[in-house]
N, CA, C and O of each residue as an XYZ file, in Angstrom:
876
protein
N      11.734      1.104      2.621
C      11.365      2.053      1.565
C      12.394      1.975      0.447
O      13.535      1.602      0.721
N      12.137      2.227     -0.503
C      12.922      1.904     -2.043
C      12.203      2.989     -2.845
O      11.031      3.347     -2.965
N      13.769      3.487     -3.507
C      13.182      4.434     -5.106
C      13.147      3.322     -6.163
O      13.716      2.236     -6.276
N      12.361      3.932     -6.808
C      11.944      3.067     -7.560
C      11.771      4.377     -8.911
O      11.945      5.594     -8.849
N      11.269      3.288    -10.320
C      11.442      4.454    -11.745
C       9.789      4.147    -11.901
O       9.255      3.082    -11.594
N       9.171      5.225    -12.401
C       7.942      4.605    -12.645
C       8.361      5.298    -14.266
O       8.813      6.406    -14.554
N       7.929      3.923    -15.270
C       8.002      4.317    -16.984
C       6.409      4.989    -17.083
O       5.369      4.460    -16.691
N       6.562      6.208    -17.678
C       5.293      6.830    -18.007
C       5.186      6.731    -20.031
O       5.529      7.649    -20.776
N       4.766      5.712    -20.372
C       4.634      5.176    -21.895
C       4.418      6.308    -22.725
O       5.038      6.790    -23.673
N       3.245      6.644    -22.045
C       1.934      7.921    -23.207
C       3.011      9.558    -23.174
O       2.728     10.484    -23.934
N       3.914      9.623    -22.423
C       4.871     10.557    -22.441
C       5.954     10.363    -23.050
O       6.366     11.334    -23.685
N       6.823      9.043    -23.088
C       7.902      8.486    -23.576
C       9.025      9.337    -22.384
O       9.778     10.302    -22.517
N       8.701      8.470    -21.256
C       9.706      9.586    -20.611
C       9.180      8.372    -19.191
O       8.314      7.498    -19.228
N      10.266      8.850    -17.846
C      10.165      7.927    -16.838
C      10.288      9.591    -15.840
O      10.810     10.673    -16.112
N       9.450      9.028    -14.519
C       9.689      9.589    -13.669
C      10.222      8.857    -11.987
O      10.509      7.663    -11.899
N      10.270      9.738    -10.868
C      10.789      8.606     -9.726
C       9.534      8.570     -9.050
O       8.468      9.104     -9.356
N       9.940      7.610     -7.756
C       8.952      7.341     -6.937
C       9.432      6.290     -5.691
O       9.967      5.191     -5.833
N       9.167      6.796     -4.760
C       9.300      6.134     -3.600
C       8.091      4.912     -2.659
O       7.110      4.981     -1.919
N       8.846      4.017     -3.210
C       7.535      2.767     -2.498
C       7.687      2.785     -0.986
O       8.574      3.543     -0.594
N       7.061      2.160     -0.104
C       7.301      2.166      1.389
C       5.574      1.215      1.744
O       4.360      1.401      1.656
N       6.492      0.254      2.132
C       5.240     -0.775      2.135
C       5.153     -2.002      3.326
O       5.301     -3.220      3.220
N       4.788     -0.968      4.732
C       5.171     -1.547      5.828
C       4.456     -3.485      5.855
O       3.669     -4.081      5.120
N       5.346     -3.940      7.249
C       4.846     -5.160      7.403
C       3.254     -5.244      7.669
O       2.695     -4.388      8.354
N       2.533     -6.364      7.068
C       1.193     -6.539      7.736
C       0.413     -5.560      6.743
O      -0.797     -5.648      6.952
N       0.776     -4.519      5.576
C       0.253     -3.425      5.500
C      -1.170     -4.359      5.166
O      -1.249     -5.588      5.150
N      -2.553     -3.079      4.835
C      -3.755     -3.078      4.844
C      -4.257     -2.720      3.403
O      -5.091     -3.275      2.688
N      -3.699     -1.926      3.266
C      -4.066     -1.136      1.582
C      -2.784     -0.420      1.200
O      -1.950     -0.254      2.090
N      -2.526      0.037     -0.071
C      -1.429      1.008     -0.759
C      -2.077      2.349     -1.330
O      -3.075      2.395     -2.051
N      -1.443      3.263     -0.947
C      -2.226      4.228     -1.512
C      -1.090      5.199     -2.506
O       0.072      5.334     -2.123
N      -1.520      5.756     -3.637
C      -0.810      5.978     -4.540
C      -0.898      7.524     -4.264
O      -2.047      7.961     -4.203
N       0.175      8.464     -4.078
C      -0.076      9.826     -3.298
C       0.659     10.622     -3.622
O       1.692     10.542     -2.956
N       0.683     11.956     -4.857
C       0.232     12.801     -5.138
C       0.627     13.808     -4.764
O      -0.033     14.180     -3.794
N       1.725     14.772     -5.148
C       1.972     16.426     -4.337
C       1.458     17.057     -4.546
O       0.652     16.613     -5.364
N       1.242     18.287     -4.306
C       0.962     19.654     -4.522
C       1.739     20.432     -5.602
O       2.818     20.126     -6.108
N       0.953     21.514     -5.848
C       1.748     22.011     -7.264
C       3.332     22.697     -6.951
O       4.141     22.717     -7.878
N       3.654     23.171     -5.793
C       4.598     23.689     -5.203
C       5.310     22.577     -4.867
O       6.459     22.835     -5.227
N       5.290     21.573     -4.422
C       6.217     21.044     -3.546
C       6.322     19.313     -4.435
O       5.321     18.984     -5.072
N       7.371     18.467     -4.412
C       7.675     17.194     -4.738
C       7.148     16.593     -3.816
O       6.821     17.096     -2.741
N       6.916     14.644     -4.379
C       7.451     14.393     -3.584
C       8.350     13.775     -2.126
O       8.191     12.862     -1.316
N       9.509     15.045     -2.403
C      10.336     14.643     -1.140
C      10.106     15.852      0.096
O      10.894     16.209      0.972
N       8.733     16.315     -0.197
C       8.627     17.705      0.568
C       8.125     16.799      2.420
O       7.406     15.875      2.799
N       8.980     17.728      2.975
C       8.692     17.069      4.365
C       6.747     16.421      5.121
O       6.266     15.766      6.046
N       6.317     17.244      3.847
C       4.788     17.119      4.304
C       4.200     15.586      4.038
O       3.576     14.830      4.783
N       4.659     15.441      2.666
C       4.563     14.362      2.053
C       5.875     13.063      2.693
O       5.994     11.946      2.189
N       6.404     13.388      3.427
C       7.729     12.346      3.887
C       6.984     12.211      5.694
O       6.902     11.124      6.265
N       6.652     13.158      6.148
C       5.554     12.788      7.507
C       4.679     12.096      7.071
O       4.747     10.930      7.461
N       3.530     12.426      6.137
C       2.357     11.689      5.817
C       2.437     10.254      5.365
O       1.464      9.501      5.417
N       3.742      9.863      4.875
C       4.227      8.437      4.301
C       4.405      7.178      5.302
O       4.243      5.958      5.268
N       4.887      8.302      6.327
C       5.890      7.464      7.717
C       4.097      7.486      8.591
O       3.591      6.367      8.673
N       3.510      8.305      8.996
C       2.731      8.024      9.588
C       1.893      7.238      8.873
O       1.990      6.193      9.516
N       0.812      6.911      7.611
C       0.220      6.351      6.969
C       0.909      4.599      7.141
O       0.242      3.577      6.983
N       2.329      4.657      7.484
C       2.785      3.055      7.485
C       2.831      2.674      9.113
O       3.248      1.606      9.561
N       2.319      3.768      9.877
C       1.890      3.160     11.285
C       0.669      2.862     11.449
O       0.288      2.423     12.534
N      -0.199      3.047     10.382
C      -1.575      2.956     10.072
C      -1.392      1.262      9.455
O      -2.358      0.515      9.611
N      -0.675      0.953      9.064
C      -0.299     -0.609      7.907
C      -0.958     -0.188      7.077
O      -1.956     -0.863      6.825
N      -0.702      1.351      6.094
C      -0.866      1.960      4.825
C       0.208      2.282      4.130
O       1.042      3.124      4.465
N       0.218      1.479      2.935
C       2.167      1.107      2.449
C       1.593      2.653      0.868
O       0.599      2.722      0.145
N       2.611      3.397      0.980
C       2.630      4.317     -0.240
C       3.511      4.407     -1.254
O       4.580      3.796     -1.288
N       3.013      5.325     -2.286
C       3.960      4.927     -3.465
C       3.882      6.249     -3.903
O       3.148      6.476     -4.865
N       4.680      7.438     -3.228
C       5.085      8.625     -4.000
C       5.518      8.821     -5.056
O       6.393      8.074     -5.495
N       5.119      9.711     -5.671
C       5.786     10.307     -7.098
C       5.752     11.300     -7.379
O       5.078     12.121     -6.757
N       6.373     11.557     -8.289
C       6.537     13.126     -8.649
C       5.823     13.563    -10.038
O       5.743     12.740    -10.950
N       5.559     14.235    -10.111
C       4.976     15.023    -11.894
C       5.873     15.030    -12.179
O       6.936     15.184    -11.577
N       5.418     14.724    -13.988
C       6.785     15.358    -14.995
C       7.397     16.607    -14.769
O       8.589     16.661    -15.072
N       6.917     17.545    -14.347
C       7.456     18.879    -14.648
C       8.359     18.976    -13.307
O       9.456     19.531    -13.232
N       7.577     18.237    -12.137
C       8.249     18.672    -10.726
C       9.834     17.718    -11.169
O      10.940     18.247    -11.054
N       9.718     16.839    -11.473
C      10.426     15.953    -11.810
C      11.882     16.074    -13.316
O      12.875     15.390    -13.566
N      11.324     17.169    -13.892
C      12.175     17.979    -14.857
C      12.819     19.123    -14.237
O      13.868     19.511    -14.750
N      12.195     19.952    -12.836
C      12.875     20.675    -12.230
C      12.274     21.970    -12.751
O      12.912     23.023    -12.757
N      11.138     21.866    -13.147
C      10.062     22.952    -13.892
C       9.117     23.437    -12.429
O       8.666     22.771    -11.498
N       9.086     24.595    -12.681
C       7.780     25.182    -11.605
C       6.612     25.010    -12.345
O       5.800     24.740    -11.460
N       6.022     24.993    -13.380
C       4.975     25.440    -14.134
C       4.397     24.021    -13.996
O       4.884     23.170    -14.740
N       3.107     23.529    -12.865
C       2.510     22.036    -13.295
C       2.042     21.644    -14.655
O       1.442     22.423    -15.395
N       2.313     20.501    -14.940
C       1.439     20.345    -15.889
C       0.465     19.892    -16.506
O       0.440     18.705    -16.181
N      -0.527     20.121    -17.336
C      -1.242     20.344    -17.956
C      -2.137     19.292    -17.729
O      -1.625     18.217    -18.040
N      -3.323     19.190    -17.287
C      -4.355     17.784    -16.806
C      -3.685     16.217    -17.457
O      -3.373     15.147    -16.936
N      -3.669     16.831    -19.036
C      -3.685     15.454    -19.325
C      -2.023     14.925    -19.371
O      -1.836     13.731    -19.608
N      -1.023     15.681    -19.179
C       0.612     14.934    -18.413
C      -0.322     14.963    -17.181
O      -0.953     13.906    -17.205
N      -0.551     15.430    -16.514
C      -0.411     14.732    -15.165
C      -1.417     13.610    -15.082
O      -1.242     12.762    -14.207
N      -2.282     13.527    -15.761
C      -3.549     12.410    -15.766
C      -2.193     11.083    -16.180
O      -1.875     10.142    -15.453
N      -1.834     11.297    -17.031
C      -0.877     10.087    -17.536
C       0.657      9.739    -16.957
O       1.393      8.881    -17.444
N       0.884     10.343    -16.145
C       1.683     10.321    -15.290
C       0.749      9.662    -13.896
O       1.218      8.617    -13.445
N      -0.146     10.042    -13.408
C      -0.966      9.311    -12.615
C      -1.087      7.854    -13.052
O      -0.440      6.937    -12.546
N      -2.115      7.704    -14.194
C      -2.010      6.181    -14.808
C      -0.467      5.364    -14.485
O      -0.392      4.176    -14.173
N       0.212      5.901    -14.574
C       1.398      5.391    -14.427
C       2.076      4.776    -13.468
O       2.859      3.827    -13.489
N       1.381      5.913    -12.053
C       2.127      5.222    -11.036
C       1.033      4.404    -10.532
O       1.381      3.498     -9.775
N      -0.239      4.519    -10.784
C      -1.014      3.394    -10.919
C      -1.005      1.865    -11.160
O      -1.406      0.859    -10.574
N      -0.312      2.197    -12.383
C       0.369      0.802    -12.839
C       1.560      0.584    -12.153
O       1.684     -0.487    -11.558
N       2.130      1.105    -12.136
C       3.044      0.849    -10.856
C       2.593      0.196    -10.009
O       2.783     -1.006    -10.190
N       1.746      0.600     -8.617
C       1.319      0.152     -7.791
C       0.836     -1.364     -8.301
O       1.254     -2.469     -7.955
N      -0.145     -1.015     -9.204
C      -0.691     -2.175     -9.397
C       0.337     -3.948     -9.719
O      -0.038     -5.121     -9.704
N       1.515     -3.377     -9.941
C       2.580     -4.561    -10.237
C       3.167     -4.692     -8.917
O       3.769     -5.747     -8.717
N       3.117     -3.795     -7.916
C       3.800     -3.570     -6.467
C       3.070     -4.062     -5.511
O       3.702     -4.418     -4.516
N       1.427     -4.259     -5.483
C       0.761     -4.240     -4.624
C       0.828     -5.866     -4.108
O       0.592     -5.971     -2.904
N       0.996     -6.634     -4.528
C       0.434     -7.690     -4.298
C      -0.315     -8.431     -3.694
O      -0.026     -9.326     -2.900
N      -1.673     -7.957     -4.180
C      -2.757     -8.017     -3.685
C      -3.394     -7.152     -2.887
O      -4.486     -7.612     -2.553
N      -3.136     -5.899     -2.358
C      -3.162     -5.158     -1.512
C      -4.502     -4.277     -2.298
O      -4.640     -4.125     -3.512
N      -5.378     -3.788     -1.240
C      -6.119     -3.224     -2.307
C      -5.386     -1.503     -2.556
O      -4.696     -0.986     -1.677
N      -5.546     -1.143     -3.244
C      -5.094     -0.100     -4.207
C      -6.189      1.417     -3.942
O      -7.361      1.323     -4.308
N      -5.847      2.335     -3.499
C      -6.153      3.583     -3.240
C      -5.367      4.735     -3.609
O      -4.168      4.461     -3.550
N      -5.554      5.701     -3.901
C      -5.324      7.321     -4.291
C      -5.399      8.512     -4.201
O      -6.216      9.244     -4.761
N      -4.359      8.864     -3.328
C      -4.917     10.121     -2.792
C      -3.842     11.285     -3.192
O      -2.753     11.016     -3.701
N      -4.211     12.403     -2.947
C      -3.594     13.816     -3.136
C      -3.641     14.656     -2.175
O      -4.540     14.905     -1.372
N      -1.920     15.363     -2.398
C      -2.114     16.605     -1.557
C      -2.881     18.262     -2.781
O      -2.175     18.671     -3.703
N      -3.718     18.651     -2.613
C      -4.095     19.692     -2.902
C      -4.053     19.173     -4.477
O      -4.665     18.157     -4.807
N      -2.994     20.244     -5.767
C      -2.927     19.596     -7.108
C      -3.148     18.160     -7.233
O      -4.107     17.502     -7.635
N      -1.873     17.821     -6.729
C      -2.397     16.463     -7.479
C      -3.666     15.297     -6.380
O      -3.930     14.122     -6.631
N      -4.187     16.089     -5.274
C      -5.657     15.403     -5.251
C      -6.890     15.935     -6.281
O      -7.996     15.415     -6.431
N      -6.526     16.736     -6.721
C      -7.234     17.511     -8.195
C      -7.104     16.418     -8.961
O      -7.930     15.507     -9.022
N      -6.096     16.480     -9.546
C      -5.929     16.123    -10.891
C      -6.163     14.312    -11.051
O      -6.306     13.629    -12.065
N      -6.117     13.813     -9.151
C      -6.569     12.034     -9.152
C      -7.998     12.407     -9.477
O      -8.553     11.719    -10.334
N      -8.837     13.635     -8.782
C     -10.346     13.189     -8.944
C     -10.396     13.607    -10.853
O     -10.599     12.569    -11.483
N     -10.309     14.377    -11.423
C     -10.122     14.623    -12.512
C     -10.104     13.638    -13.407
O     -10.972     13.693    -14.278
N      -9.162     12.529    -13.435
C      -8.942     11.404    -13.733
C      -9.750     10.231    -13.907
O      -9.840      9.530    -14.914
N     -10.607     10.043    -12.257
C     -11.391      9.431    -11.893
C     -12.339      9.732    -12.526
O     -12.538      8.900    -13.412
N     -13.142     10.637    -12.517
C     -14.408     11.727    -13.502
C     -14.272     10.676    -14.591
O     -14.753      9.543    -14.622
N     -13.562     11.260    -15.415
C     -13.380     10.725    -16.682
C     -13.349      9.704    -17.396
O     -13.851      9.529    -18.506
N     -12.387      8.590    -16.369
C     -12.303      7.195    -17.093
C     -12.840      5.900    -15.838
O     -13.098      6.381    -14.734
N     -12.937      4.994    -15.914
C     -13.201      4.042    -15.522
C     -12.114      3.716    -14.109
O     -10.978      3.826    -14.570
N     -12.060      3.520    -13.264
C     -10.620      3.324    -12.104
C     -11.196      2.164    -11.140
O     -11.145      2.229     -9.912
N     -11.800      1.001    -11.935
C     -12.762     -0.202    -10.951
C     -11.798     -0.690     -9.822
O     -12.098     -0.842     -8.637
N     -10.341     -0.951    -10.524
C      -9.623     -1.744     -9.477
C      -9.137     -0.484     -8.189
O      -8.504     -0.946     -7.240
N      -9.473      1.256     -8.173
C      -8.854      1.758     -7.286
C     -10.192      1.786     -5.983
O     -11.371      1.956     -6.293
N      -9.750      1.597     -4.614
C     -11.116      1.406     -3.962
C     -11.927      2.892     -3.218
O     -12.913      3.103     -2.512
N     -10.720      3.790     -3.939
C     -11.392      5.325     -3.121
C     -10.222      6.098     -3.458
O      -9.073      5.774     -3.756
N     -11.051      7.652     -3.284
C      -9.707      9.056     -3.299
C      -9.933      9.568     -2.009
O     -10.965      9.819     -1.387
N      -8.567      9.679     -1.709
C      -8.344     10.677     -0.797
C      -7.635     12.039     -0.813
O      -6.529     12.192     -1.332
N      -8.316     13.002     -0.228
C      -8.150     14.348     -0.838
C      -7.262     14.813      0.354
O      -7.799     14.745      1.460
N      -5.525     15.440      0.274
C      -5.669     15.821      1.616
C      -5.190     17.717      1.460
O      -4.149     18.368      1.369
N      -7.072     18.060      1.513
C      -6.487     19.488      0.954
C      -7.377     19.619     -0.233
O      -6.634     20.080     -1.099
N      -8.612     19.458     -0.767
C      -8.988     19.659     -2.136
C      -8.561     21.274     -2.321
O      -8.388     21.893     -1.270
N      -8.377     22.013     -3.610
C      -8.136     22.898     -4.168
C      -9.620     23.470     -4.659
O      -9.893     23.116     -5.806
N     -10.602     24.266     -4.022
C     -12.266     23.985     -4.521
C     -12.016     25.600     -5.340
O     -12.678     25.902     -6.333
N     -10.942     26.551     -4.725
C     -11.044     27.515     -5.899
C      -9.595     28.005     -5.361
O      -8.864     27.338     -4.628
N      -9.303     29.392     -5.905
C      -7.833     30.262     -5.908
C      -8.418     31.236     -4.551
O      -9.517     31.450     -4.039
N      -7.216     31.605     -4.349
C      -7.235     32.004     -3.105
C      -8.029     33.668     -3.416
O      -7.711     34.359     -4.384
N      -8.631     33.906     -2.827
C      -9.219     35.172     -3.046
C     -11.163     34.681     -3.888
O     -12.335     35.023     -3.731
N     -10.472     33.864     -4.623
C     -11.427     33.630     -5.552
C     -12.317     32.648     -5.543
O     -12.292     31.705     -6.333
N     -13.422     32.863     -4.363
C     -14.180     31.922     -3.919
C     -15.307     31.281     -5.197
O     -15.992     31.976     -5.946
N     -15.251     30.001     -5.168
C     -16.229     29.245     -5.946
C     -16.208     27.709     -6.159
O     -15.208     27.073     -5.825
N     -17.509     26.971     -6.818
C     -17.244     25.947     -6.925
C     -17.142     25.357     -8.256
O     -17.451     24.177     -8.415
N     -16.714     26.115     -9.274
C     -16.812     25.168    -10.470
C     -15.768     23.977    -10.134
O     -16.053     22.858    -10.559
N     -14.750     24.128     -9.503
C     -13.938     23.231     -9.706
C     -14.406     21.891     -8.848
O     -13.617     21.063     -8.391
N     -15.540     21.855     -8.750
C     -15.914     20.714     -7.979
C     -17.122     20.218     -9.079
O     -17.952     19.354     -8.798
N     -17.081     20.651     -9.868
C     -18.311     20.117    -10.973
C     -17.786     18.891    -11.279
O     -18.715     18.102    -11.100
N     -16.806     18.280    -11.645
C     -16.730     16.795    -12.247
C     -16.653     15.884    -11.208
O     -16.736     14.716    -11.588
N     -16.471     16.106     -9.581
C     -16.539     14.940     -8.754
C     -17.829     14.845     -8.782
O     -17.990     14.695     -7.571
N     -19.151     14.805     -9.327
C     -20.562     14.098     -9.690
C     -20.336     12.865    -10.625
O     -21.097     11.912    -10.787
N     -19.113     13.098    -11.207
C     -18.998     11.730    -11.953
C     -18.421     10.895    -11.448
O     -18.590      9.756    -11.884
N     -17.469     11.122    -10.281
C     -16.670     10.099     -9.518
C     -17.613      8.765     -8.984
O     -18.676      8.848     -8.369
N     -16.945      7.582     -9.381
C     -17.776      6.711     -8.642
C     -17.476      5.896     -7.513
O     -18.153      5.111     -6.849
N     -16.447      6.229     -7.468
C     -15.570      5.609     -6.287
C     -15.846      6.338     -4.828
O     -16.117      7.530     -4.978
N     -15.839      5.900     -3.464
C     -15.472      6.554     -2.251
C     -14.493      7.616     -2.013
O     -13.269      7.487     -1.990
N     -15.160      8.651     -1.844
C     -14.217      9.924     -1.414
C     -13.680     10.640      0.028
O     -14.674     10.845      0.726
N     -12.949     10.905      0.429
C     -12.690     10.909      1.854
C     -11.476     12.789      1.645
O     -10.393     13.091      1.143
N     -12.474     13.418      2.314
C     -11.690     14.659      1.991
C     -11.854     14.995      3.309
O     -12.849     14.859      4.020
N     -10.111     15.726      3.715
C      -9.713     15.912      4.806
C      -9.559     17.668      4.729
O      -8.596     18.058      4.069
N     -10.135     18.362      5.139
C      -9.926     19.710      5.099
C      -9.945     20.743      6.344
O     -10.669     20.607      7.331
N      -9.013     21.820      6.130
C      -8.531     22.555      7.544
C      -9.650     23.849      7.111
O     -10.028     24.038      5.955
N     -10.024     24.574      8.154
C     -10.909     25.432      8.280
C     -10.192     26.973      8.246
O     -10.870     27.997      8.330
N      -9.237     26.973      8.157
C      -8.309     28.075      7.343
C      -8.143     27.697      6.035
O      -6.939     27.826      5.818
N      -8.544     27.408      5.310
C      -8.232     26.960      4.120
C      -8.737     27.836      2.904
O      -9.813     27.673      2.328
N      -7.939     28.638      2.655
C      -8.411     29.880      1.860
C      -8.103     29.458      0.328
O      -7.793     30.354     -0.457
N      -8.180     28.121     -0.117
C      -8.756     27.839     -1.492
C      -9.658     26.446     -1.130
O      -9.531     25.436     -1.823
N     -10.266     26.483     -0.368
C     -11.490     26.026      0.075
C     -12.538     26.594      1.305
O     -12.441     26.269      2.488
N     -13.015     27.027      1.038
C     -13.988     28.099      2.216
C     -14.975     27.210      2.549
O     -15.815     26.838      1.729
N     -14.934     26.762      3.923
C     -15.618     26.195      4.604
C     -16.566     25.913      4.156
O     -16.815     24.821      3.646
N     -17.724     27.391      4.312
C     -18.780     27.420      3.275
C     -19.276     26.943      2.428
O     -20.472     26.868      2.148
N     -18.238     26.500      1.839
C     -18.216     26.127      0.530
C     -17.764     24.788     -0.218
O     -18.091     24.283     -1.292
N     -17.024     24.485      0.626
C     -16.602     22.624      0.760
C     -17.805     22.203      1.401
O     -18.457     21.384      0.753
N     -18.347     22.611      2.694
C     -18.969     21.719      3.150
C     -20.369     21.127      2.250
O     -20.687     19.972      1.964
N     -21.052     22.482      1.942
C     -22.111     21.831      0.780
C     -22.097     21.033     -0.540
O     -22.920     20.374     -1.175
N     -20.485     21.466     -0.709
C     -20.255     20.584     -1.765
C     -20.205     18.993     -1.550
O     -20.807     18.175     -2.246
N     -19.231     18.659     -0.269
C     -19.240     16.933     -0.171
C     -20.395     16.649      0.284
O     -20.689     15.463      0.136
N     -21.465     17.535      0.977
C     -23.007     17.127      1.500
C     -23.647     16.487     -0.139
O     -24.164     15.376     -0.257
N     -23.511     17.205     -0.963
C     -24.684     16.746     -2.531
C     -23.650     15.829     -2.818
O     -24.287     15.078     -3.558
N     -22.601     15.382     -2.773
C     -21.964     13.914     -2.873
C     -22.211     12.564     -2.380
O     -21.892     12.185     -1.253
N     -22.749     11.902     -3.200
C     -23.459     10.610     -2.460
C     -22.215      9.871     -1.440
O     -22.297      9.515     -0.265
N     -21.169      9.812     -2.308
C     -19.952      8.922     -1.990
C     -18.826     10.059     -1.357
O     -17.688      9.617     -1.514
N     -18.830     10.829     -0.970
C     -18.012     11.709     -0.251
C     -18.335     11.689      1.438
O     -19.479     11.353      1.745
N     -17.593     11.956      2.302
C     -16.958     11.809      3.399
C     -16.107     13.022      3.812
O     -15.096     13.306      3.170
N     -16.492     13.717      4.841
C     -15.934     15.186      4.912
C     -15.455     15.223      6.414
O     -16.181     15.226      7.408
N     -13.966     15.252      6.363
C     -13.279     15.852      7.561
C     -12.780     17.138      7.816
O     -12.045     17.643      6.967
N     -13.086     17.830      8.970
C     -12.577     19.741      8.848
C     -12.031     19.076      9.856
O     -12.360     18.094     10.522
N     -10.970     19.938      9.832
C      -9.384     20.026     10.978
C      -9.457     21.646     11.732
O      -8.930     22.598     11.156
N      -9.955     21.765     12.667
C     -10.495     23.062     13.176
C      -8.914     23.874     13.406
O      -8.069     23.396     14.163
N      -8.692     25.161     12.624
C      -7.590     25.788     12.773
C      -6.916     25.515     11.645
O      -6.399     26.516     11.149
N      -6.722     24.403     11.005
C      -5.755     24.539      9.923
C      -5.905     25.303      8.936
O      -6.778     26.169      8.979
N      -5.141     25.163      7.900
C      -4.841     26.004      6.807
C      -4.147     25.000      5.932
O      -3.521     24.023      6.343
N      -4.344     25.382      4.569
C      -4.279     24.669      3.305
C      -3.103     23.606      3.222
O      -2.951     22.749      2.352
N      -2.298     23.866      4.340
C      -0.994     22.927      4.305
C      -0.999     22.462      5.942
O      -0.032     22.294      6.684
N      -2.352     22.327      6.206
C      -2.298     21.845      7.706
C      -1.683     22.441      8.706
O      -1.448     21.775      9.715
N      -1.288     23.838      8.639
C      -0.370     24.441      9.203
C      -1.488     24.848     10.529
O      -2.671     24.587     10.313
N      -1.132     25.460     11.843
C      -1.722     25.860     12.728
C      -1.107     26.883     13.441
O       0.104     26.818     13.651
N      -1.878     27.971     13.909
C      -1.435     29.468     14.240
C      -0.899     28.362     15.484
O      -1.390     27.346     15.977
N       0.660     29.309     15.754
C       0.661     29.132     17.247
C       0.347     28.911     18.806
O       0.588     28.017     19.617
N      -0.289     30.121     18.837
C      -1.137     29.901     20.030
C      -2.000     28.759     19.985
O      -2.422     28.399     21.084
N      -2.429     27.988     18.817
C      -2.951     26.497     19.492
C      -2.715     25.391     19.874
O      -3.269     24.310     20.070
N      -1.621     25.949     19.956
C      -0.601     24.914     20.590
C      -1.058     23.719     20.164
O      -1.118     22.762     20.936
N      -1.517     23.622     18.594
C      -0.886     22.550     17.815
C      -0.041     22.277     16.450
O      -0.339     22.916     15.441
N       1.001     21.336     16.426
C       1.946     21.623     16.050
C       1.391     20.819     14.017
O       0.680     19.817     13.948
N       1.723     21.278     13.197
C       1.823     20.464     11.821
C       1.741     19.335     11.798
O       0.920     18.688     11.148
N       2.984     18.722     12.845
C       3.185     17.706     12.801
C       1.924     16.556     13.143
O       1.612     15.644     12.377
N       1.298     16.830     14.455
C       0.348     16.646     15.339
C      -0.547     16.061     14.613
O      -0.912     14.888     14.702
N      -1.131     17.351     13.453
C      -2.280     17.250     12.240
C      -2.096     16.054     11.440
O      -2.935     15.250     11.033
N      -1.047     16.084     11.317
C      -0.261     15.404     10.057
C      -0.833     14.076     10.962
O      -1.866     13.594     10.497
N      -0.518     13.683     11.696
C      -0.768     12.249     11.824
C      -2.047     12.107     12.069
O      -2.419     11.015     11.641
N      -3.082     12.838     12.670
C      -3.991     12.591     12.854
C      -4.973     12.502     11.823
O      -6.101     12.025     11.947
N      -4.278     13.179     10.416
C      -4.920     12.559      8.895
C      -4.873     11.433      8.545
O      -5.790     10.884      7.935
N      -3.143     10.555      9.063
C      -2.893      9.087      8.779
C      -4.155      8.287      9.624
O      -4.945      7.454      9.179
N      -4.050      8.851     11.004
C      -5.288      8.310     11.375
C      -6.510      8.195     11.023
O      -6.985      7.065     11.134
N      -7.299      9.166     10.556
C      -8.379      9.335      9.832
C      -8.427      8.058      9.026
O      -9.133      7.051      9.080
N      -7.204      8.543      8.089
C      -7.170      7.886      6.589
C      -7.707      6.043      7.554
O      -8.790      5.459      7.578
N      -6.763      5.797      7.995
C      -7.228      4.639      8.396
C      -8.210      4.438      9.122
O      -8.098      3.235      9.361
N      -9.448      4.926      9.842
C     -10.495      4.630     10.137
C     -11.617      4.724      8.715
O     -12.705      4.151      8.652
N     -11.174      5.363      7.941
C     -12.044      5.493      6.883
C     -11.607      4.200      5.988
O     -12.541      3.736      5.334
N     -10.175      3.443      5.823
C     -10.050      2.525      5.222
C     -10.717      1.469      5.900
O     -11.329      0.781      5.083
N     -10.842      1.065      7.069
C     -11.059      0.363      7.793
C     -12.407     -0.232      8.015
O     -12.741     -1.358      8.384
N     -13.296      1.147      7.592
C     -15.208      1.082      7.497
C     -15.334      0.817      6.412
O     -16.461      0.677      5.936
């Protein structure tokens, strides 16, 4: 694993990023924190290490703002261009590898967002781990209106505690998705977390997404 600078042009500004690109790997996937956390957040540093027992090599990064030491995310289009970025990144890193994108929660938002919008032929799918479908309290789906434009393969991994995605309410959404793919994690919660008594641990989850991820790369 290596830090690495990713130059973000359309900002005039550079951010970091951590490559990790096991032997034999299969695909690279370009991956995305949450609005709270970098990253170097332990969630995202499990999901890296397990994804490269999968022979899934990643290329973390951070947002400008997480990356300025700002709480406040920012704004679609920095983070859309900060995405492009580590995109291009990858894309000079990969060598030959095919190229994928995924997010925890925000920034799996702000990859499909992206995707919607512009053209992404060379990326071969998003992976969501955690979509954000509304605010907590505040059940709804507008925020799922622009993955109809996505044209790429979607693979969304979601916990059934997930109180900015209501079951309910994810599930019909990836059903009217031609190209979507829907995993529920029975017990979790928005950060994969699991009540005690089920005697299963974060960690547990956590890999069994790397797993996923790779049976879904794999079909």
């Amino acid at each position: 694993m290596k830090k690495i600078v990713i130059q973000i042009p359309e900002k005039q500004t550079t951010t970091s990023g951590w490559l990790h690109i096991p032997a034999k790997a299969k695909a690279l996937l370009v991956l995305a924190h949450g609005a709270g956390a970098g990253m170097d957040h332990p969630f995202m540093q499990q999901l890296a290490t397990d994804l490269s027992e999968q022979g899934i090599g990643t290329l973390r990064f951070n947002f400008i703002y997480m990356e300025s030491g700002k709480r406040r995310p920012d704004s679609p289009k920095v983070a859309h261009a900060a995405i492009r970025a580590a995109l291009a990144t990858a894309n000079k890193q990969a060598n030959g590898l095919p190229i994928y994108l995924g997010g925890k929660s925000f920034g799996g938002r702000m990859n499909s967002q992206l995707a919607a919008s512009e053209s992404l032929d060379h990326i071969k799918g998003l992976i969501f781990f955690g979509f954000p479908l509304h605010a907590t309290g505040k059940p709804g789906t507008d925020r799922a209106a622009h993955l109809n434009d996505v044209q790429i393969p979607m693979l969304f991994l979601q916990g059934t505690r997930d109180t900015l995605a209501l079951p309910e309410l994810i599930e019909p959404v990836c059903k009217g998705l031609d190209l979507a793919t829907l995993e529920m994690y029975d017990g979790a919660d928005h950060s994969f977390k699991m009540l005690k008594r089920s005697g299963v641990t974060q960690e547990e989850v956590i890999k069994k997404l790397a797993a996923r991820v790779g049976e879904w790369l794999d079909a």
